[in-house]
C-alpha angles and dihedrals in degrees: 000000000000127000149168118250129191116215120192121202120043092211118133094274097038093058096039080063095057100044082057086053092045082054106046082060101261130131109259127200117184117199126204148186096215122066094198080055103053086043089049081061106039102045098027095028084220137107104204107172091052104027124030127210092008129128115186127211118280089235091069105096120192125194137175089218108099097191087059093057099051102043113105083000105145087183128043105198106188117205101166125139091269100240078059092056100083088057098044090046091046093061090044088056087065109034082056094050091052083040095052093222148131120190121162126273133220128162126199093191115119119217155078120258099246097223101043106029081229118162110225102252085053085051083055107041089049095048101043111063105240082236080073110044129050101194145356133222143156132223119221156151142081101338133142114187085221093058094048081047088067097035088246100165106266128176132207147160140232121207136187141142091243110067093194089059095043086047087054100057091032084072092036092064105028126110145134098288083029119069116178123195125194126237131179093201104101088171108049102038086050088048096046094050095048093045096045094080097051082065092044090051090047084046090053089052090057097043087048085051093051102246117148142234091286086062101046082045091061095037090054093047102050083028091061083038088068110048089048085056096059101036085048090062092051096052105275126147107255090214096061090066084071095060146074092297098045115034088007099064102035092065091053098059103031098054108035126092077209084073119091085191091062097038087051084053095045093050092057088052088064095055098256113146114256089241086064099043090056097046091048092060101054090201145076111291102193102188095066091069090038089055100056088043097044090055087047083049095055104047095062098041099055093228119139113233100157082173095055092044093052097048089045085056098050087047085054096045085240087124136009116231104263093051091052086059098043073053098057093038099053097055123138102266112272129201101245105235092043 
């Protein structure tokens, strides 16, 4: 059945989403901030400065304009930076309640919200009013937008507590590059893809730093063992951190030069300051924000995350980075599955 689906946020991945959508024979409408860049797609059918050598079906139509977008939009797909997505989400709140409608809501956006600790799905479900949404779910796993640009095989998974509405975008997303599995664990597949970045920015370091694969082994595995630690002791599933949104994911992104995560990394290995770095990028790195509210996250938790803690250091200039590794290295001797 066809619809039309909104999708916010005209990033790489974002419109890569929608370019899946456009495909699978719905109505897409992408929605941006800059103008230059919805022109750019709608006149060029192209997004440069995100996706190279790409050029997007004609009948992808992208506006700066958020009430069109949402008029007649049975799915909101939000694919903000996530510390943008309160006040996106805010703006949608108001535009659906002029609009009287209530269509369902995913994000594909992976991160925590710096001040709250909030997962996404919670950002969402405290800003739009439940008379305006039917469902939320969120989109995730070890996925680059260059590699769906080329069909490469990706999987993903779609969770949500509500299996109906996990079922619906399941078939919304799903072809034959794009496979889309089902979970009901909200918690554990939104705090694997935010962590995972703090781990591709700590396997950059390495790489920049020039370790080699022994090292990025070890650093996936206890990197994956931490995050485990702390989704497990808000109610995540342990197992999901197994699958395509934990170690999935985390392979994806610690070990690819397609992850800004891991460049960023890379580029701190090497001794450049973390200003430049981020200039250098000229994008979102989300791990930088998760990282600050993963550690606070983990104080007052309780839970140990000596990777988290490391990398926290080196992004506050407590540490460089071959002292936060001496660090790591030098720890008292643990049992592994403590």
């Amino acid at each position: 059945m066809k619809t039309k689906i909104a999708v916010l946020g005209a990033g790489s991945w974002g419109s890569m989403l929608a370019a899946i959508l456009d495909a699978n024979g719905h109505e897409v409408q992408l929605w941006t901030r800059s103008a230059e860049q919805a022109n750019e797609l709608n006149q060029h059918h192209t997004n440069s400065h995100y996706i190279h050598d790409y050029t997007f079906s004609a009948s992808l139509q992208a506006t700066t304009d958020l009430e069109e977008a949402l008029t007649d939009a049975t799915d909101i797909l939000f694919i903000v930076p996530a510390q943008a997505t309160r006040s996106v989400a805010q703006d949608v709140n108001q535009i659906l309640a002029k609009l009287g409608t209530k269509p369902a809501l995913i994000h594909g956006s992976k991160g925590l919200e710096t001040k709250t600790y909030l997962r996404i799905s919670q950002v969402l479900a405290e800003t739009i009013d439940p008379n305006h949404r039917t469902s939320i779910a969120v989109l995730s796993g070890p996925s680059h937008a260059e590699g769906v640009a080329q069909h490469d095989p990706t999987l993903v998974t779609v969770a949500s507590d509500d299996f109906d509405a996990a079922k619906h975008f399941q078939k919304l997303f799903m072809n034959e590059y794009f496979r889309v599995y089902t979970n009901s664990d909200v918690i554990g597949v939104e705090f694997g893809g935010a962590l995972k970045n703090i781990i591709a920015l700590a396997s950059g370091a390495l790489a920049g730093l020039g370790y080699g694969d022994n090292s990025r082994a070890a650093l996936m595995t206890r990197g994956v063992a931490e995050i485990s630690r702390l989704g497990v002791s808000f109610g995540a599933n342990p197992l999901t951190f197994a699958g395509l949104s934990g170690m999935g994911d985390v392979i994806v992104t610690a070990t690819s030069t397609n992850s800004r995560n891991y460049r960023a990394g890379y580029q701190l290995g090497q001794g450049v300051p973390l200003d430049e770095v981020v200039a250098n990028m000229g994008m979102v790195i989300e791990g930088i924000a998760t990282s600050q509210a993963a550690y606070d996250l983990a104080q007052t938790t309780g839970i140990s995350m000596p990777i988290t803690e490391a990398i926290h250091a080196v992004l506050e200039q407590e540490e460089t980075v071959p002292d936060a590794i001496h660090a790591l290295m030098t720890r008292e001797g643990q049992t592994e599955n403590g």
